[in-house]
C-alpha positions as YAML, in Angstrom:
chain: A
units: angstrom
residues:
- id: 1
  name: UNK
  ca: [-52.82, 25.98, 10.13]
- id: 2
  name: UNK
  ca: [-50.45, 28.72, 8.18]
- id: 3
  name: UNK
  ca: [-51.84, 29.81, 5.03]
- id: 4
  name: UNK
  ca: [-49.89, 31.56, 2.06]
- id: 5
  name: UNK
  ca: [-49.73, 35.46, 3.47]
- id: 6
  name: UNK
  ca: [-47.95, 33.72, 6.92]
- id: 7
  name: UNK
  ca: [-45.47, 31.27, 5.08]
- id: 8
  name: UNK
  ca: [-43.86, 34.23, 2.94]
- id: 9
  name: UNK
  ca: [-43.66, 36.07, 5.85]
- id: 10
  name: UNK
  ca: [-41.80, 33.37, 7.78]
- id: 11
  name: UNK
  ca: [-39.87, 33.07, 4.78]
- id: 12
  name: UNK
  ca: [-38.75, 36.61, 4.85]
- id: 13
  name: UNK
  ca: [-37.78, 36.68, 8.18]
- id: 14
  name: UNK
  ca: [-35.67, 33.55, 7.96]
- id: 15
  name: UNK
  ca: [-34.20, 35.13, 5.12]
- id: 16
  name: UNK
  ca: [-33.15, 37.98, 6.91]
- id: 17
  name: UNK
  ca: [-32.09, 35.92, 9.84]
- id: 18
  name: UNK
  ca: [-30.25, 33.48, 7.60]
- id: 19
  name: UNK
  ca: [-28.39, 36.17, 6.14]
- id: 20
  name: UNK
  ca: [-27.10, 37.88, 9.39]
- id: 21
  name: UNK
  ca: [-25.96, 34.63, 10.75]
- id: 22
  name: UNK
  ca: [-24.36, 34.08, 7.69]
- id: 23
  name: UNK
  ca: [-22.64, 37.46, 7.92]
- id: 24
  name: UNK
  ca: [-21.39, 36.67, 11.62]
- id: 25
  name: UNK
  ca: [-20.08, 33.41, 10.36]
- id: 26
  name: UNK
  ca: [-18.09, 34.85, 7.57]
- id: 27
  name: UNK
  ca: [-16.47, 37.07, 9.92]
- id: 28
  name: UNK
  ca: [-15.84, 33.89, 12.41]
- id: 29
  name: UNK
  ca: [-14.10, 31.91, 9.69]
- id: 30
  name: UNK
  ca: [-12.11, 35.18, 8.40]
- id: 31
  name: UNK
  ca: [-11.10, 35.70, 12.13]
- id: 32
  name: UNK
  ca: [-10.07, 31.91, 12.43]
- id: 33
  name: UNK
  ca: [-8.05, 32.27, 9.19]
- id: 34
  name: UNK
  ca: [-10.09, 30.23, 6.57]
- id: 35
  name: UNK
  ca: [-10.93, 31.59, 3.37]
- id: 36
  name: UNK
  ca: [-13.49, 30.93, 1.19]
- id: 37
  name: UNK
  ca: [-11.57, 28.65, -0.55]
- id: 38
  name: UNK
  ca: [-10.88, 26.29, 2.24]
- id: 39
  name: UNK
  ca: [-14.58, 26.30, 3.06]
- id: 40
  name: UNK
  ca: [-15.51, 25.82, -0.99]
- id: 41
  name: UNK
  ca: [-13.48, 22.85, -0.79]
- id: 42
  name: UNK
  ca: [-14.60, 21.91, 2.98]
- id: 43
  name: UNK
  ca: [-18.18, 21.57, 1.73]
- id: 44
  name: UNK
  ca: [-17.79, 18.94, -0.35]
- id: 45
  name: UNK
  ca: [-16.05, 16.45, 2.57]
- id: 46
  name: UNK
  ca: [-18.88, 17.79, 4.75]
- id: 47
  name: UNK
  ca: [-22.23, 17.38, 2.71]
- id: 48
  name: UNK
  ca: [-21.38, 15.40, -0.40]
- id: 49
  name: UNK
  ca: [-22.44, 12.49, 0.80]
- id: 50
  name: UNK
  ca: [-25.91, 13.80, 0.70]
- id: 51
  name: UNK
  ca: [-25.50, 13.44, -3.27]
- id: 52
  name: UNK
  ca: [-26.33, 10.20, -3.95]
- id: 53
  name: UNK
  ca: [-29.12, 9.48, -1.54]
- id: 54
  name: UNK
  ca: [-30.66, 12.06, -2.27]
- id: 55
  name: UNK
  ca: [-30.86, 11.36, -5.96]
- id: 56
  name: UNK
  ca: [-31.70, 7.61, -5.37]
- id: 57
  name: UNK
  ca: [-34.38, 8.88, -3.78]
- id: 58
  name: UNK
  ca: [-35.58, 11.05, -6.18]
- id: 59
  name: UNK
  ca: [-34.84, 8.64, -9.33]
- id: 60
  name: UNK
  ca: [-35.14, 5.21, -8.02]
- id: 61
  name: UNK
  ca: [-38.01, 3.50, -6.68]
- id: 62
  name: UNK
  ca: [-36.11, 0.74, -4.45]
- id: 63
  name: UNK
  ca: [-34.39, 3.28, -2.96]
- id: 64
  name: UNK
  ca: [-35.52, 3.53, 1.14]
- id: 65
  name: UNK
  ca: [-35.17, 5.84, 3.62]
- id: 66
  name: UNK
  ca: [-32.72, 3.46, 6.35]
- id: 67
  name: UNK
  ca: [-30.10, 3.80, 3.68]
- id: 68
  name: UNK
  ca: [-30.10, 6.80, 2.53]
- id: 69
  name: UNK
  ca: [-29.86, 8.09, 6.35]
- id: 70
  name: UNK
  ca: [-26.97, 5.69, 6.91]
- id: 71
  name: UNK
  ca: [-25.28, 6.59, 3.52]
- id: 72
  name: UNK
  ca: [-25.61, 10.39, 4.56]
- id: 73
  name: UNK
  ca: [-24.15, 10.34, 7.84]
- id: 74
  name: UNK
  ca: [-21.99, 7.06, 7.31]
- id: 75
  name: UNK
  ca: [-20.11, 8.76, 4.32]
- id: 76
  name: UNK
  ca: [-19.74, 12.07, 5.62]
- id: 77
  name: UNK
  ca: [-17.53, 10.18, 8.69]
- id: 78
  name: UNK
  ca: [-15.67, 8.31, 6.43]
- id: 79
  name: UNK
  ca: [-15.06, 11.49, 4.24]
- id: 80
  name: UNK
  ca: [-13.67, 13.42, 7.41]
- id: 81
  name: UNK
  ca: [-11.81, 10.37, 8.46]
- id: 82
  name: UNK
  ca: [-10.46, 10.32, 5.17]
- id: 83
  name: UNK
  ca: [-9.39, 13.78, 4.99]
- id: 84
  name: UNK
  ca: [-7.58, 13.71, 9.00]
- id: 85
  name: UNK
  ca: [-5.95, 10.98, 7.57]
- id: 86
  name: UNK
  ca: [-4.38, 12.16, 3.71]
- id: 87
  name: UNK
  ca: [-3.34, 15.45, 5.80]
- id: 88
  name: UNK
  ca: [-1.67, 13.89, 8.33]
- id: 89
  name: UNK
  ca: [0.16, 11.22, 5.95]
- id: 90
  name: UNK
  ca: [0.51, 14.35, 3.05]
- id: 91
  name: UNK
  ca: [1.91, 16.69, 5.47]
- id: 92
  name: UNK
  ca: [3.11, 14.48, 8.97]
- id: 93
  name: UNK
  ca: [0.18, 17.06, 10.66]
- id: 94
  name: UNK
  ca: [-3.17, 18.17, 10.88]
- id: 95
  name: UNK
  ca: [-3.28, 21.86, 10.96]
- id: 96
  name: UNK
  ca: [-5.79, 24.29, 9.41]
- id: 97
  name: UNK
  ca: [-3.19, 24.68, 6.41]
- id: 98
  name: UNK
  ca: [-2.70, 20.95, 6.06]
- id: 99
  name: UNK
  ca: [-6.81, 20.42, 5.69]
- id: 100
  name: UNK
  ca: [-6.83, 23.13, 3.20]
- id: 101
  name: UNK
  ca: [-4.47, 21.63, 0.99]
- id: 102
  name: UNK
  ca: [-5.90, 19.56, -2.52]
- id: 103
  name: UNK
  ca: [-4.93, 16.13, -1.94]
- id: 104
  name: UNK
  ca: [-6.80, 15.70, 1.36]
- id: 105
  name: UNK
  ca: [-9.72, 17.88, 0.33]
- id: 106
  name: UNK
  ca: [-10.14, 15.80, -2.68]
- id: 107
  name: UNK
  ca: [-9.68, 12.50, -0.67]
- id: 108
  name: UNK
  ca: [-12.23, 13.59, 1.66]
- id: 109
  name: UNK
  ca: [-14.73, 14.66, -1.34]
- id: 110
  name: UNK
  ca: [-14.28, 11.73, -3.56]
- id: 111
  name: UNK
  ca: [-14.84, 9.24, -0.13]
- id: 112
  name: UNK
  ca: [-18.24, 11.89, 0.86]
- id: 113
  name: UNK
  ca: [-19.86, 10.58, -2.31]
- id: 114
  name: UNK
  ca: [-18.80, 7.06, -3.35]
- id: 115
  name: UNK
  ca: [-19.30, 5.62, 0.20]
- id: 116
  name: UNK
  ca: [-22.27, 7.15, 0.45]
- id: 117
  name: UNK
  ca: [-23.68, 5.98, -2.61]
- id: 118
  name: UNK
  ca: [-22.31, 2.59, -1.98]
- id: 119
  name: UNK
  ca: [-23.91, 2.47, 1.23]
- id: 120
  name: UNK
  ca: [-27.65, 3.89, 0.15]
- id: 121
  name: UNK
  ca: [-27.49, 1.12, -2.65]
- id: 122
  name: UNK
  ca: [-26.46, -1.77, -0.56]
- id: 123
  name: UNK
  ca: [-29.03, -1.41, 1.56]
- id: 124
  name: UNK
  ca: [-31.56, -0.75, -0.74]
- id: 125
  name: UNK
  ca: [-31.07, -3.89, -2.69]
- id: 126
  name: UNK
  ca: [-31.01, -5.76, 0.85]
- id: 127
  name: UNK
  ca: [-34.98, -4.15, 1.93]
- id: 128
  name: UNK
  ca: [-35.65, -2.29, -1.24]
- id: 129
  name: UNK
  ca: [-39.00, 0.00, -0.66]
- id: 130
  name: UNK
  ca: [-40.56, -0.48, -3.51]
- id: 131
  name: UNK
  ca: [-42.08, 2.84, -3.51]
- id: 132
  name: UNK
  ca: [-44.98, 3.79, -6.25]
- id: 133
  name: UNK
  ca: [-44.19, 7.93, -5.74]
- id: 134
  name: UNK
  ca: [-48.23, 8.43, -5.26]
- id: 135
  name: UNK
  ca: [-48.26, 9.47, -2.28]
- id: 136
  name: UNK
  ca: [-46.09, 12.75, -3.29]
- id: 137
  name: UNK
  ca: [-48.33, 14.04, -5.75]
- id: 138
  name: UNK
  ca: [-51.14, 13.16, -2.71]
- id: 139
  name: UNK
  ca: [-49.06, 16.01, -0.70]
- id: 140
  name: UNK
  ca: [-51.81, 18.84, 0.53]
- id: 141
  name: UNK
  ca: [-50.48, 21.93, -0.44]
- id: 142
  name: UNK
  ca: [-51.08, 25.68, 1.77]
- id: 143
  name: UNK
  ca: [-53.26, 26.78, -1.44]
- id: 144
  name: UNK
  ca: [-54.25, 25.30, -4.46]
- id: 145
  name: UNK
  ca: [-52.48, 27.64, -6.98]
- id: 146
  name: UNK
  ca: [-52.04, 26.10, -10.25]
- id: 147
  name: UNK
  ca: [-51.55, 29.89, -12.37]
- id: 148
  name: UNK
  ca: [-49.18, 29.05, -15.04]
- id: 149
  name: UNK
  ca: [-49.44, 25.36, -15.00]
- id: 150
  name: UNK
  ca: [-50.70, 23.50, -18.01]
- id: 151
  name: UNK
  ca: [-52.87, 20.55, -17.23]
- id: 152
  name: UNK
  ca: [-50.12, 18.21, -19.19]
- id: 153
  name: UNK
  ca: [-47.73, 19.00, -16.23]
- id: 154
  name: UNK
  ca: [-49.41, 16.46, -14.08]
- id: 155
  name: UNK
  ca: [-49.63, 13.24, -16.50]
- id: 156
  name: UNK
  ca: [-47.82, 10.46, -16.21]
- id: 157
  name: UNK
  ca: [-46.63, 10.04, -19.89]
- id: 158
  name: UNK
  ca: [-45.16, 14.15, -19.76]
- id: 159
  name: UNK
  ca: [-43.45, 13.47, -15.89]
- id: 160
  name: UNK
  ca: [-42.19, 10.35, -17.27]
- id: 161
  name: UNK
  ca: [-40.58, 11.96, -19.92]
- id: 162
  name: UNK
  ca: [-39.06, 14.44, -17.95]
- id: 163
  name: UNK
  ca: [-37.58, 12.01, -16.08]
- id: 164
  name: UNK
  ca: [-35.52, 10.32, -18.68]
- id: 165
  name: UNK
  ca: [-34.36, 13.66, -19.78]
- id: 166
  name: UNK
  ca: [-33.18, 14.53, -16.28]
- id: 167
  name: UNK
  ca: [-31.76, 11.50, -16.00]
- id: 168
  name: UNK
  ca: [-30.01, 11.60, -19.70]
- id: 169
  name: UNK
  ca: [-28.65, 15.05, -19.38]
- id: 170
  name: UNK
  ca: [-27.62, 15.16, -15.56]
- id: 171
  name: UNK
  ca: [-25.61, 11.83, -16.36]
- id: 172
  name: UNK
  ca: [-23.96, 13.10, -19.38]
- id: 173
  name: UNK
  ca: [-23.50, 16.46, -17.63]
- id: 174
  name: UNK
  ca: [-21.67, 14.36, -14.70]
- id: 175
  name: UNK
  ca: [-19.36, 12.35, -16.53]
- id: 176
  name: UNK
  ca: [-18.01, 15.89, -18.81]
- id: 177
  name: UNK
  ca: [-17.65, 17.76, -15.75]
- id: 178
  name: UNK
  ca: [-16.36, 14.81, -13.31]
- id: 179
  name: UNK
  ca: [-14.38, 12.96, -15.33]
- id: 180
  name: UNK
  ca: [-13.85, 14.09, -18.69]
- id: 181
  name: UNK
  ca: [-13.17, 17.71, -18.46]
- id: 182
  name: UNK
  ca: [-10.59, 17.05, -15.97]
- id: 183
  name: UNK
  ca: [-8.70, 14.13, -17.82]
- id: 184
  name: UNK
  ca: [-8.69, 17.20, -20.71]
- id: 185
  name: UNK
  ca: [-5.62, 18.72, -18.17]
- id: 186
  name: UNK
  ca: [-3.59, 15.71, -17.22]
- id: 187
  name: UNK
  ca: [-1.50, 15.80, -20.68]
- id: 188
  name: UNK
  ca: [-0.19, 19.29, -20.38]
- id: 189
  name: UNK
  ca: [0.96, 18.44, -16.54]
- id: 190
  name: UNK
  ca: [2.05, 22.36, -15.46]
- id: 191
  name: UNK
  ca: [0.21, 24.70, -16.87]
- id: 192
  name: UNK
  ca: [2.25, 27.02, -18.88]
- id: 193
  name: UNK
  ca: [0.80, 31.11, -19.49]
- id: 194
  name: UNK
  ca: [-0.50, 30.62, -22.50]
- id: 195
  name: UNK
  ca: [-2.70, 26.94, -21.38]
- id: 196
  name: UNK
  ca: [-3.56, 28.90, -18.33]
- id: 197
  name: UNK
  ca: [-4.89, 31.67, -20.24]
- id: 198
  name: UNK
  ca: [-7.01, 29.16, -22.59]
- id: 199
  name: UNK
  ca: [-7.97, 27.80, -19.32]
- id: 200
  name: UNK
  ca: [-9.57, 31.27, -17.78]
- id: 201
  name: UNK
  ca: [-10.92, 32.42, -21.32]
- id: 202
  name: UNK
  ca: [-12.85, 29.03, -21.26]
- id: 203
  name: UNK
  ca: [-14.23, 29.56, -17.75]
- id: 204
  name: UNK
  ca: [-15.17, 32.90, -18.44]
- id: 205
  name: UNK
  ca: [-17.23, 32.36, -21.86]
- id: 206
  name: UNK
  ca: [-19.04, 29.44, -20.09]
- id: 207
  name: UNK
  ca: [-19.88, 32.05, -17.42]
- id: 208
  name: UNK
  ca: [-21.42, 34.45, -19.93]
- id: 209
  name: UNK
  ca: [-23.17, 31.69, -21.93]
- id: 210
  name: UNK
  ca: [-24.53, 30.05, -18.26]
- id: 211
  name: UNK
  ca: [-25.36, 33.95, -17.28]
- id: 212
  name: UNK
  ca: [-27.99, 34.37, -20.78]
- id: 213
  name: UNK
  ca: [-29.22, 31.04, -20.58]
- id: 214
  name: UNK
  ca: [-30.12, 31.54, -16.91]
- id: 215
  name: UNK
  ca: [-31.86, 35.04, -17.54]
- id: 216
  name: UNK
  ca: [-33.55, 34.44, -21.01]
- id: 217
  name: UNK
  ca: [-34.48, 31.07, -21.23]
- id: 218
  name: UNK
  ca: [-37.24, 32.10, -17.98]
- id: 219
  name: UNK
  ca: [-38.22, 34.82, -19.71]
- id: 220
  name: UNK
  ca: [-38.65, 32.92, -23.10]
- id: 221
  name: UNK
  ca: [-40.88, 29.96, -21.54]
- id: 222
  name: UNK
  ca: [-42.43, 32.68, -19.42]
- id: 223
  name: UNK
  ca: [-43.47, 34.94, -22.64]
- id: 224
  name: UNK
  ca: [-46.94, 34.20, -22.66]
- id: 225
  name: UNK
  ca: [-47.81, 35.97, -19.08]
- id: 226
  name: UNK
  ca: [-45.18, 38.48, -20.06]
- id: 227
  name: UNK
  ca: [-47.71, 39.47, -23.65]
- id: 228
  name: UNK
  ca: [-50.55, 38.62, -21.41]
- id: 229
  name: UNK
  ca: [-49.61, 41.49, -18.67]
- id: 230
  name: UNK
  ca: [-48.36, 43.74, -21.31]
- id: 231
  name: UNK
  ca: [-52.19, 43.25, -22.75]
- id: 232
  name: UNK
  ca: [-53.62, 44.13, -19.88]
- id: 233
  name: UNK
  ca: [-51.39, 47.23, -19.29]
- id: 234
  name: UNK
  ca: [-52.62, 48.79, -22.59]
- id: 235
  name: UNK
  ca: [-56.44, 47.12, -21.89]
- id: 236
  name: UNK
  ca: [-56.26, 44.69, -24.87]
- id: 237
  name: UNK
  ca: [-57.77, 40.67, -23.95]
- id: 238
  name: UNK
  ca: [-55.30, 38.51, -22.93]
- id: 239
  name: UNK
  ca: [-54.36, 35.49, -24.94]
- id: 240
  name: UNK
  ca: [-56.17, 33.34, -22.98]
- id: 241
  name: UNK
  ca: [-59.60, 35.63, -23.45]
- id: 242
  name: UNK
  ca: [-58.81, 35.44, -26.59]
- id: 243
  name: UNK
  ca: [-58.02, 32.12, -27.38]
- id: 244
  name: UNK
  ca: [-61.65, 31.27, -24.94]
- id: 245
  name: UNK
  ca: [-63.36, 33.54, -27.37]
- id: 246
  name: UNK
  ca: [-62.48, 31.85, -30.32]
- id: 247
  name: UNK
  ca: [-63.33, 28.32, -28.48]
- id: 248
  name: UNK
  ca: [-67.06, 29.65, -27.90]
- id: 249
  name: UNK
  ca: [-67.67, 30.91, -31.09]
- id: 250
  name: UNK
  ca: [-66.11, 27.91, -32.66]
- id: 251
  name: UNK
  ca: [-68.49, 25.69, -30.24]
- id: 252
  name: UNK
  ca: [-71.32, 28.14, -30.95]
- id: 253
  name: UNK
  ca: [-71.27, 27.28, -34.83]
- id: 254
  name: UNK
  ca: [-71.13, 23.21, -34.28]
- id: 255
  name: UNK
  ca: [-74.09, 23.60, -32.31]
- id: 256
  name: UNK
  ca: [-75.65, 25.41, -34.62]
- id: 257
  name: UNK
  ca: [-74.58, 23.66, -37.57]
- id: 258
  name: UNK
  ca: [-75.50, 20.30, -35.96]
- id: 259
  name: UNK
  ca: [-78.69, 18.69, -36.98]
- id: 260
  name: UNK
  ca: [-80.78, 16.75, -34.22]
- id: 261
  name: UNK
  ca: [-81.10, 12.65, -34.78]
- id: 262
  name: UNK
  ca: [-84.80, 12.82, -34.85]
- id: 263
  name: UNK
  ca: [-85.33, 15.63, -37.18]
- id: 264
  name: UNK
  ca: [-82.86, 13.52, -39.73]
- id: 265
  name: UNK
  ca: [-85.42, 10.39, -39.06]
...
């Protein structure tokens, strides 16, 4: 029976709590001698294969729930099998410095989400679901608060279309990053200073450009409620007020301007 007020408080305090266990891991790992990089490159053996499932899910209507549960769990063992075993054949051990090598992290990361995808499909197309994605927009929420939403947001033909652009632009964004912005390395083989350097100024613009789209772009859709509050600040109408006004005395004027049927007879 929580309302709003007692979710964002348990949100704050898990925050809070999440961040001081957080803080006690860190120190854990640091003690143990693993560095952020070996856990960066850990994650992806340990929770890629949560990828693709979840995205069927999301994006595919056959997609059910058995499989995606056995794709999780059945391609995060292969991915750790997979990674024991390319450090142990790499190296001829399995040590904390063996595991944080490429080869085996990349083994193990490449297994996480192909098996896992392979498995969520497979059984999918064995008992698809068939699922019509009503009942999600059927989900009761805490409170009803639809400030900033436009009415369009919840038709079919507009969530539709969003779909196909997620879908367009997350699978053209996947094959740059996955496949062919890698291949872009292979011919110069060891980097010299100078590729390197290309290499890092690269990184660093698409940081910059990622940073201002990430900041302005919200604040650019958002501008509205940003004129709207400045408005109110200074005790002018808001758009909307104003754009209601108009409406009315627009309405006002057909009504008045509108003769009655049996007057014209």
């Amino acid at each position: 029976q929580a309302d709003g007020r007692k979710i964002l408080l348990v949100s704050k305090v898990v925050i809070v709590v999440f961040g001081l266990l957080m803080g006690v891991l860190s120190v854990l790992l640091n003690a143990m001698g693993l560095n952020l990089g070996w856990v960066y490159m850990f994650m992806g053996t340990a929770i890629g294969s949560a990828v693709v499932p979840l995205w069927n899910l999301l994006m595919w209507k056959d997609a059910n729930a058995v499989g995606a549960i056995a794709g999780a769990w059945g391609g995060m063992i292969l991915a750790f099998i997979t990674w024991f075993v390319v450090a142990q054949a790499q190296s001829g051990e399995i040590t904390v410095d063996t595991l944080g090598k490429l080869e085996p992290n990349l083994a193990g990361n490449i297994v996480a989400i192909t098996s896992s995808g392979l498995i969520h499909v497979v059984c999918s197309l064995v008992k698809p679901q068939n699922y019509d994605f009503k009942s999600m927009g059927e989900i009761k929420m805490l409170e009803d608060d639809q400030s900033g939403l436009d009415p369009k947001d919840y038709e079919d033909k507009f969530l539709s279309e969003a779909k196909a652009w997620v879908q367009k632009w997350g699978l053209a964004f996947t094959v740059v990053m996955v496949i062919i912005w890698p291949l872009l390395s292979v011919p110069a083989g060891v980097f010299s200073k100078g590729y390197w350097s290309m290499w890092v100024f690269i990184s660093i613009a698409w940081s910059f450009v990622a940073t201002g789209v990430i900041i302005w772009l919200p604040i650019y859709e958002s501008r509205d409620t940003f004129i709207n509050i400045f408005n109110s600040i200074l005790g002018r109408k808001s758009m909307k007020q104003e754009e209601a006004k108009v409406g009315a005395a627009e309405a006002t004027e057909a009504t008045e301007t509108t003769v009655p049927t049996d007057q014209t007879l």
